[in-house]
N, C-alpha and C positions, 0 to 999 in steps of 0.2 A: 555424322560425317560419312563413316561407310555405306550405309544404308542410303543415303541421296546416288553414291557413286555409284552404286553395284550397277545399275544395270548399264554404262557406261565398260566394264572390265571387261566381259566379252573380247570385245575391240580394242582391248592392248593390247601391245605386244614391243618387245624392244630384243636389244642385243647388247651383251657384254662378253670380255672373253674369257673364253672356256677357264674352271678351275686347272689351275700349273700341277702339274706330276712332274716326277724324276727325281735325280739324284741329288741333283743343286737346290732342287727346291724343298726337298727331304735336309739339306743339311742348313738350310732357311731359317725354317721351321723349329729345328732342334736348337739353334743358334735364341732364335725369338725365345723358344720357353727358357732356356739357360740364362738370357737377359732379363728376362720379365715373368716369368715364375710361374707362367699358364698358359698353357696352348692357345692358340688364337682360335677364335672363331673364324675360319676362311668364308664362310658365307655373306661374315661381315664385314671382311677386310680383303677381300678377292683382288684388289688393286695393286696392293702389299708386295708380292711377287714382280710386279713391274715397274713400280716403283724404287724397288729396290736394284735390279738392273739399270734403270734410266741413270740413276746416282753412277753405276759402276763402269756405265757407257758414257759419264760427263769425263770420268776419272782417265779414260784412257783417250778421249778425243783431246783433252788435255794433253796428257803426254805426247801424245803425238803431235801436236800444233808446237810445242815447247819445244822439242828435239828439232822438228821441219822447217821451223820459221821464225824460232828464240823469244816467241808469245804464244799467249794463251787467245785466241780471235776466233769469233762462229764459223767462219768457213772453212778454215785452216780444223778445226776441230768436227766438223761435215769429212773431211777429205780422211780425218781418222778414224771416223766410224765406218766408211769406206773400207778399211784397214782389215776390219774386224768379219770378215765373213770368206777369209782365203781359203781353198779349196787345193787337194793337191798331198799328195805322198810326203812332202819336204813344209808342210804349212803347218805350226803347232797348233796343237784342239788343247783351249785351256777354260776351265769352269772356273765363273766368276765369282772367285770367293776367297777372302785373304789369305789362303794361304798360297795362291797361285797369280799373287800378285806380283812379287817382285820377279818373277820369270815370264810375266807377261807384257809387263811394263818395259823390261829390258827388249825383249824383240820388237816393239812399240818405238822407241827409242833408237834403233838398230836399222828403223825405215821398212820393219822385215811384217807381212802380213800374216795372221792371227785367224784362227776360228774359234768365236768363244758359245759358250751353251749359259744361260745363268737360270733364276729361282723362274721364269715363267715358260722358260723353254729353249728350245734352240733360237737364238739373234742370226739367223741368215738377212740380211740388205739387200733389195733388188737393185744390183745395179743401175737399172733404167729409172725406177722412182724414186731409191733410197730408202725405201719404206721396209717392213719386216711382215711377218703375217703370221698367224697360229691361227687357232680353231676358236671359232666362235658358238657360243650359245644363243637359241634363239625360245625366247620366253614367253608366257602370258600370263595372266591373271587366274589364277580359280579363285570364282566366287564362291565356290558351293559348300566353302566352310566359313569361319568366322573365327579368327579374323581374316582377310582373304589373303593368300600365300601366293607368291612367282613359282610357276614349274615349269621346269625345262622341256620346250618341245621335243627340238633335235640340237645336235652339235654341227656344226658346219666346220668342216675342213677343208684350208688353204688346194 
């Protein structure tokens, strides 16, 4: 199997995003091993961190469609993730993590705009696409061991 492929690996290369640091994603982490009794391998589960916001950004486009429009509906719950990346001296900065839910939920609720950070980094939305952005890894192949391993070229930042 590998030995047909090798000389094909040169000529990979792909992109995943960068491993999550900070503080949400330190108490992540801590949460996982207190649940499951062993640190995760992040190099195998690198996704973990965003996945686990994705859940906590369905949670509050929810509330906010449910408050705004007395359902829970995609677009109406679009206009709450919207919500979620207010900017401003008077805008609450709240980390996605239970115990900062019911005060985040409440300004949610309140029609009132949010900045939240959760496990893979800060969630800023560009207003013009809706989209978020962090730093990407960009990868290749070394062959020149056995069995062949991904090593991180460079990081590429937004």
């Amino acid at each position: 199997g590998d030995m047909l492929a090798a000389p094909l690996f040169p000529n990979i290369r792909g992109s995943r995003p960068a491993l999550a640091t900070g503080p949400v994603y330190d108490q992540f982490i801590a949460a996982y091993v207190t649940r499951f009794m062993t640190e995760p391998d992040i190099t195998q589960y690198q996704y973990a961190p965003y996945a686990y916001d994705a859940a906590w950004l369905v949670f509050a486009g929810a509330v906010w469609s449910v408050q705004q429009v007395g359902a829970v509906g995609g677009i109406d719950m679009v206009d709450g993730l919207r919500q979620l990346s207010g900017a401003g001296p008077t805008v609450g900065a709240f980390d996605l993590l239970p115990g900062s839910w019911g005060e985040l939920s409440t300004e949610l609720a309140a029609g009132r705009e949010v900045n939240v950070s959760g496990a893979s980094g800060g969630l800023e939305f560009d207003p013009l696409s809706d989209e978020t952005s962090g730093p990407v890894e960009i990868w290749r192949v070394n062959s020149m061991v056995m069995p062949p391993v991904i090593v991180v070229d460079r990081v590429v930042m937004p």
